[in-house]
C-alpha positions as CSV (number, residue, x, y, z in Angstrom):
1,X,213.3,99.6,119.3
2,X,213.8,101.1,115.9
3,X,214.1,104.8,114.4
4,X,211.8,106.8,112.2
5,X,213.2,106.9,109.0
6,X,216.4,108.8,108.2
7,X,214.4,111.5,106.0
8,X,212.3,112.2,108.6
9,X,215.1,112.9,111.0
10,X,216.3,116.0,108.6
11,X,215.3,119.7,109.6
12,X,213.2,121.2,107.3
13,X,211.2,124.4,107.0
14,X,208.2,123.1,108.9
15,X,210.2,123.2,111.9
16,X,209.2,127.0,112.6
17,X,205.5,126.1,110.8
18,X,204.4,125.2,114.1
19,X,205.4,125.6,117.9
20,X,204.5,123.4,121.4
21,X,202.7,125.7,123.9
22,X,200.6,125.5,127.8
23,X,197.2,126.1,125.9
24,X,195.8,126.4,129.5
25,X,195.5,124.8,132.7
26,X,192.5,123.0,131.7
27,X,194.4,121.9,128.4
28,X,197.9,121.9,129.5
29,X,200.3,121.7,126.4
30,X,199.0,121.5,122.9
31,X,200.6,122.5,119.3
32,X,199.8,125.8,117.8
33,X,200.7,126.8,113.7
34,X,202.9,129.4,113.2
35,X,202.0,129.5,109.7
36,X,198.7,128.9,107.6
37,X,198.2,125.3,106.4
38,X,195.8,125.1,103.1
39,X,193.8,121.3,103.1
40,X,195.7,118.7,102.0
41,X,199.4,120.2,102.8
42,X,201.8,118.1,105.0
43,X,202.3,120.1,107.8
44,X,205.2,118.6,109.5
45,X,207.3,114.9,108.7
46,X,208.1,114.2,112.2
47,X,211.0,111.2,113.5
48,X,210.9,110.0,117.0
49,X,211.3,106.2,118.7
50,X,209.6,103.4,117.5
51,X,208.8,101.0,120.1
52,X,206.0,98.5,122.0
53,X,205.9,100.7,125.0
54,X,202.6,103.3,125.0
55,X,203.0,105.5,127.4
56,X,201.1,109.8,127.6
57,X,202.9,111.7,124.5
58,X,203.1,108.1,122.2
59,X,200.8,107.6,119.2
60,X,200.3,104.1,118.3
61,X,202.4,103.3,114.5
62,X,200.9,99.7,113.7
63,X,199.2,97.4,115.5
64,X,202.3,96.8,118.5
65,X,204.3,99.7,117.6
66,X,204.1,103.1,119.3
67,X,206.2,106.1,118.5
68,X,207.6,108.7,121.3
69,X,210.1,111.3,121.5
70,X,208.5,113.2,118.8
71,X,209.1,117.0,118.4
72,X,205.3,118.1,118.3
73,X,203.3,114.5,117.5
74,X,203.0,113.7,121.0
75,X,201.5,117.2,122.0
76,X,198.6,117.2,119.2
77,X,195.5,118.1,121.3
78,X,192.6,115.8,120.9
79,X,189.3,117.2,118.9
80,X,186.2,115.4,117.9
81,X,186.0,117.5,114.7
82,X,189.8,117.8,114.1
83,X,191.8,120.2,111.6
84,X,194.5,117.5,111.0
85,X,195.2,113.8,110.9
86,X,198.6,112.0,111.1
87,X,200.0,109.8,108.0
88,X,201.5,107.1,110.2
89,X,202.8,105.2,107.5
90,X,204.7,108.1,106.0
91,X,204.9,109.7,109.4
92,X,203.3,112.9,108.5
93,X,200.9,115.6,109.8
94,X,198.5,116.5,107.5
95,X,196.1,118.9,107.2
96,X,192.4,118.2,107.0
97,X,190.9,121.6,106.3
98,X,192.4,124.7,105.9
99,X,194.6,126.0,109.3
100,X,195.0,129.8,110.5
101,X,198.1,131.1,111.6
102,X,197.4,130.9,115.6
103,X,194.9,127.7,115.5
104,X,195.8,125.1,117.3
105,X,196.4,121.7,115.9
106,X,194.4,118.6,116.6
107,X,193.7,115.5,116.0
108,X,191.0,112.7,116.6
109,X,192.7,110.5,118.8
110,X,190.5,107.4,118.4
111,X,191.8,107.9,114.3
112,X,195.4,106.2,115.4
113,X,194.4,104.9,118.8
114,X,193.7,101.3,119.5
115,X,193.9,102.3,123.0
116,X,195.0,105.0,125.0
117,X,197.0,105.8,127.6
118,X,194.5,107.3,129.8
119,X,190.8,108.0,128.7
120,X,189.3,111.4,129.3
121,X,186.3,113.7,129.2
122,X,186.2,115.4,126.1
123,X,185.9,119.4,125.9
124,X,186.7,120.2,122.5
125,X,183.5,122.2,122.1
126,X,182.6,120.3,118.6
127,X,178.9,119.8,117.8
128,X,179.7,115.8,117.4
129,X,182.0,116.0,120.8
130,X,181.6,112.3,121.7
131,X,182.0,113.3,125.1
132,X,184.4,109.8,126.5
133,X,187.5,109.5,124.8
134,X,188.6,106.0,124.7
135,X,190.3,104.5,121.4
136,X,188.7,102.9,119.1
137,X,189.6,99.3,120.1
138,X,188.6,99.8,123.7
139,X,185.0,100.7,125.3
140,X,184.3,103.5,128.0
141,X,186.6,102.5,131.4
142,X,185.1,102.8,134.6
143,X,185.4,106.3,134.9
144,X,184.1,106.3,131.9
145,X,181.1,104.5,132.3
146,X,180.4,106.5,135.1
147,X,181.1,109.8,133.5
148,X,178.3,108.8,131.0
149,X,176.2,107.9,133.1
150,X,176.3,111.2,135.1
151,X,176.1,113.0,131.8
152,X,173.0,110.8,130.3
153,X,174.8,109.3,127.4
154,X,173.8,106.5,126.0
């Protein structure tokens, strides 16, 4: 296992930008900006531990790499239309569009995903919700299948 890199591990002033919350029971914990974010901005350079184990609050680095023990990474709610992406290479949150003060953060999580740690019915709202979330080197699981095939998707 390896560390991010040392700059990454420095406080900043993104560290009050944004703030881990219970977004609901449905939910459960997602990341919510403290701040406004315009397009483009880096949002937060986050540090964590680099390993080969994926396991529920890991995002995948490289192709057998996985980072955990992030500050707010891990706890990025999923959205099929997100309002951020993550930099993996420069281990950075970034911005999409422009971010309220309030929103909450997400992310696509097929964007980093090969495969994830447990797939999921999507209820993001978005008008191109996808519905299954599975990574984007992986198909529909069993639940999956079946979850589609109970909600008549192709």
């Amino acid at each position: 296992m390896t560390s991010a890199p040392e700059w990454a591990t420095a406080r900043t002033m993104d560290d009050e930008a944004l703030e881990v919350l219970r977004i609901d029971e449905r939910r459960g914990l997602g990341v919510r900006a403290r701040r406004g974010f315009a397009a483009g901005e880096v949002m937060h350079r986050f540090a964590g531990v680099v390993g080969e184990t994926i396991c529920q609050h890991s995002l995948q680095v490289d192709a057998e790499r996985h980072i955990s023990g992030t500050r707010y990474i891990g706890y990025l709610s999923h959205g099929c239309d997100p309002n951020a992406r993550l930099d993996m290479a420069g281990f950075a949150l970034i911005a999409l569009r422009a971010i309220a003060p309030g929103e909450i953060v997400t992310i696509d999580y097929a964007a980093t995903e090969d495969r994830l740690h447990r797939q999921f019915a999507c209820t993001c709202g978005a008008a191109v919700c996808r519905g299954w979330i599975h990574g984007r080197g992986e198909g529909p699981d069993a639940r999956g299948m079946a979850w589609r095939a109970d909600h008549d998707v192709a």
